[in-house]
N, C-alpha and C positions, 0 to 999 in steps of 0.2 A: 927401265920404264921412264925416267927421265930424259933420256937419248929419246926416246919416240914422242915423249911431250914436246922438248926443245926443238925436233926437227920438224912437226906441226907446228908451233908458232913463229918457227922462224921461215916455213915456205909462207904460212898466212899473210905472213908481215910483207915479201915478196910478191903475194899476187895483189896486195890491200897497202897500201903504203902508209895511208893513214893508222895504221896499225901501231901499235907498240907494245914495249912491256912495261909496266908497271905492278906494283906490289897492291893489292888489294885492301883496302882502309874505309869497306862498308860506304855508309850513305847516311847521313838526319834522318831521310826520309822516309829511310826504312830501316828502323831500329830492331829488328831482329839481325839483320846485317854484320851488326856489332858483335854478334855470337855464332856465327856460323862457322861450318867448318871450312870457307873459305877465308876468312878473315886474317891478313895479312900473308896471304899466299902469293905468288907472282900470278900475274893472270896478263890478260892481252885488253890494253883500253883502246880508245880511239874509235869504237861503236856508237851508233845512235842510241839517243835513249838512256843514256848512260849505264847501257849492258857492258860487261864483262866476259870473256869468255876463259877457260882455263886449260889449256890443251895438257899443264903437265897431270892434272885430273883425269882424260883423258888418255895417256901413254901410262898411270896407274891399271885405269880401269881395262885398258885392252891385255893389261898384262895378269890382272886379277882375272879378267873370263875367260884365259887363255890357259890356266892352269887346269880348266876341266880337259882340256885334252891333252894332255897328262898322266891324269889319275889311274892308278891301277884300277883294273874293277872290282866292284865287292857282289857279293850272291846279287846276280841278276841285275849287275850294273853293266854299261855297255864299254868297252874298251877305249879309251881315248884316241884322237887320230894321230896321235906323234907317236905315241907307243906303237901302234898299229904300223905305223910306217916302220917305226925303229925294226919291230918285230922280224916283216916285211924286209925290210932290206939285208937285217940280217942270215933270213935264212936264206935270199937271194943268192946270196954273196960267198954260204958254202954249196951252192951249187957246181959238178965240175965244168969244166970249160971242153971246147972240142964242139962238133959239131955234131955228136949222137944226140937222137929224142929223150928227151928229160921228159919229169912228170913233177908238173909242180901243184906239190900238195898245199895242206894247211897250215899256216905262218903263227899263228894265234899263241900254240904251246912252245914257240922257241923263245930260248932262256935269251936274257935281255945282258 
């Protein structure tokens, strides 16, 4: 997750040159600032407005919404799309080879 924040603000920094990184140290102005859970975190300065933005925030969070497709399912939960793929390629894959008509059933109950 790190790797996918560093690689977001390091293309930003390339398309926005006034871009940078800096360590995040709040604002007077806005004294809740001083308590957040960004507060001394790297973040990307060099915005108007004196916004922030935080891409390594961002490579957490794509990695934190990305574990639903993963999840096993539980009663009446929907299968994850990586599982589903894993599942999927695996029972592909003991398919035999040759050029006779196959019949490709359902992927869902193969062991992982």
């Amino acid at each position: 997750m790190i790797d996918i924040g560093l690689f977001l603000g390091e293309y930003l920094i390339t398309k926005r040159r006034r871009l940078f990184w800096e360590i995040y140290r709040g604002h007077e102005i806005e004294p809740a600032s001083f308590n957040s859970s960004e507060y001394l975190k790297p973040c990307l300065g060099g915005m108007p407005r004196l916004w922030k933005d935080f891409p390594l925030m961002t490579g957490f969070g794509a990695v934190r919404s990305s574990r639903n497709l993963v999840r096993v399912p539980t009663h009446g939960g929907s299968r994850g799309v990586i599982l589903a793929q894993a599942k999927s390629a695996l029972y592909m894959s003991r398919l035999p080879d040759g050029t006779d008509a196959i019949v490709i059933g359902d992927s869902s109950n193969e062991p992982l």
